[in-house]
N, C-alpha and C positions, 0 to 999 in steps of 0.2 A: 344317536347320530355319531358321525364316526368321519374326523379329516384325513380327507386322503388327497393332498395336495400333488402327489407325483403320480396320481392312478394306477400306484399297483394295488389296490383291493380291488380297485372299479374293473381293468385290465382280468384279474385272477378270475371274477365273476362277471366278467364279459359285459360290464354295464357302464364301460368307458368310451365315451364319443372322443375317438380322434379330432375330428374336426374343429370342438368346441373347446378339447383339452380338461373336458369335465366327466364326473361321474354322474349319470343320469340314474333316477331315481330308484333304488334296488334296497327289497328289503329280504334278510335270509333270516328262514329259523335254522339253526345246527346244533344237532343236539351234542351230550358229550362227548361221544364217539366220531363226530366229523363230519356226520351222516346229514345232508342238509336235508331238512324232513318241509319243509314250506320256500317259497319263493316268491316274490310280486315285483313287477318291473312298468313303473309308472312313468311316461312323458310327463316332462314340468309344469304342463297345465291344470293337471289335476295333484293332488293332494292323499296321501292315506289317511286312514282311521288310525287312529291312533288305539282306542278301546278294541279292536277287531281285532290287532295284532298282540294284544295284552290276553286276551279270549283264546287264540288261537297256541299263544306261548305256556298258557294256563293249560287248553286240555293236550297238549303234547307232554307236556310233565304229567299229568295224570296217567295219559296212554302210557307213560317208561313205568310210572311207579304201578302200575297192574301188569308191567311181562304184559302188556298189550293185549290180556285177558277182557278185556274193557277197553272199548272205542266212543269215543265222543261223537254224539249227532249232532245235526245241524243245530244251531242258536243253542248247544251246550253254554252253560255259565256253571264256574263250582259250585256244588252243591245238587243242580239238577243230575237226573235221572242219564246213565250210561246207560251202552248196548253191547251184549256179549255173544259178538261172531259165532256163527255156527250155523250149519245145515238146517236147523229150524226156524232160522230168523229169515233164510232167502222167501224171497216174497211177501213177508210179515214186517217187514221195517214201518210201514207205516201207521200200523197198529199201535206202534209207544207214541205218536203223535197227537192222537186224536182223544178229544177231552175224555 
C-alpha cells in the first residue's frame, strides 16, 4: 500500500479521481526494467486478493528468471508444473491440465 496524498502516483497511472481528490483502487506489477507487466483497477466496492496478487508477482519472477523460456499457466503456484512456448504446444495447452 502506498500514500499518495497529492495524486501524483494516482495521476502518473491515471487511477486519480479528480472529483473525489482520491486514488481509486490500482494495483501494478513492474518489473525491474519499468516494464509494467500486470495491472488491476477496482471501484471501492470491491476489494483484491491479496494471495492472487502474491501468485501472480511469484510466477513473473519466475517467467525473468527463465529468459521467459517458461511461462506460467493458469492456477500456477511455485513448485507446480510450467509451460514452454512453442509451435508444438499451439492447440496442446490443454493437455498439461488434465489429470
Amino acid at each position: 500500500m502506498v500514500s499518495d496524498p497529492g495524486g501524483r502516483v494516482g495521476r502518473l497511472y491515471n487511477v486519480f479521481d479528480e472529483d473525489e481528490g482520491i486514488d481509486i483502487r490500482g494495483r501494478f506489477i513492474i518489473d525491474p526494467d519499468g516494464v509494467i507487466q500486470a495491472m488491476e483497477v477496482l471501484t471501492p466496492p470491491v476489494g483484491r486478493r491479496i494471495d492472487e496478487t502474491i501468485r501472480q508477482f511469484q510466477g513473473y519472477q519466475h517467467v525473468r528468471s527463465t529468459g521467459g523460456v517458461e511461462v506460467c499457466p493458469v492456477d500456477w503456484t511455485p513448485g507446480k508444473g510450467t509451460l514452454k512456448p512453442g509451435p508444438e504446444l499451439v492447440g496442446r495447452v490443454w493437455e498439461s491440465f488434465k489429470g
